[in-house]
Steps between C-alpha positions, in 0.01 A plus 500: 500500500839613414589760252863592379580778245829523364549811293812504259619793225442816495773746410739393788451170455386437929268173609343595780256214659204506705301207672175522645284207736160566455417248778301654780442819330206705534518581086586106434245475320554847243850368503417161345218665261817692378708256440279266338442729206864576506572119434266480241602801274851503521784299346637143559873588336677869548370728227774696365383871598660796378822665593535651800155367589442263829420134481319307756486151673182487697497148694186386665559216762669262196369706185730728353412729220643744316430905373694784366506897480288619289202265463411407880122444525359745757468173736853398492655895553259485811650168609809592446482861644345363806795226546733720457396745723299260823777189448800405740 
């Protein structure tokens, strides 16, 4: 499985993206968990956000949803924080 985060916004305005291939992984499995309840609560159009705030495109293999600062489920800041921080 494939996983892409692109995070937009914020107060300078910076995308920053982060992939991660879940294939052959010892945490596949947690990583897949993850991001099926991440496709199923979040977004299938950009929510607007708030000023300032970051917005999120979270792409699973050939699913992309979307999320915004402040009202990230705590499954999707996980996702995200994890992508962010593990991707290439």
């Amino acid at each position: 499985m494939r996983i892409q985060v692109s995070r937009s916004g914020g107060f300078a305005g910076i995308t920053r993206r982060q992939e991660v291939d879940t294939e052959g992984r010892a945490d596949a499995a947690e990583w897949a968990s993850l991001a099926e309840e991440v496709l199923g609560s979040a977004a299938e159009a950009p929510p607007s956000g708030v000023p300032d705030g970051f917005r999120y495109a979270i792409t699973v293999d050939d699913r992309t949803v979307y999320c915004a600062d402040p009202d990230l489920t705590g499954a999707q800041r996980t996702l995200v924080s994890r992508v962010l921080k593990e991707g290439a």
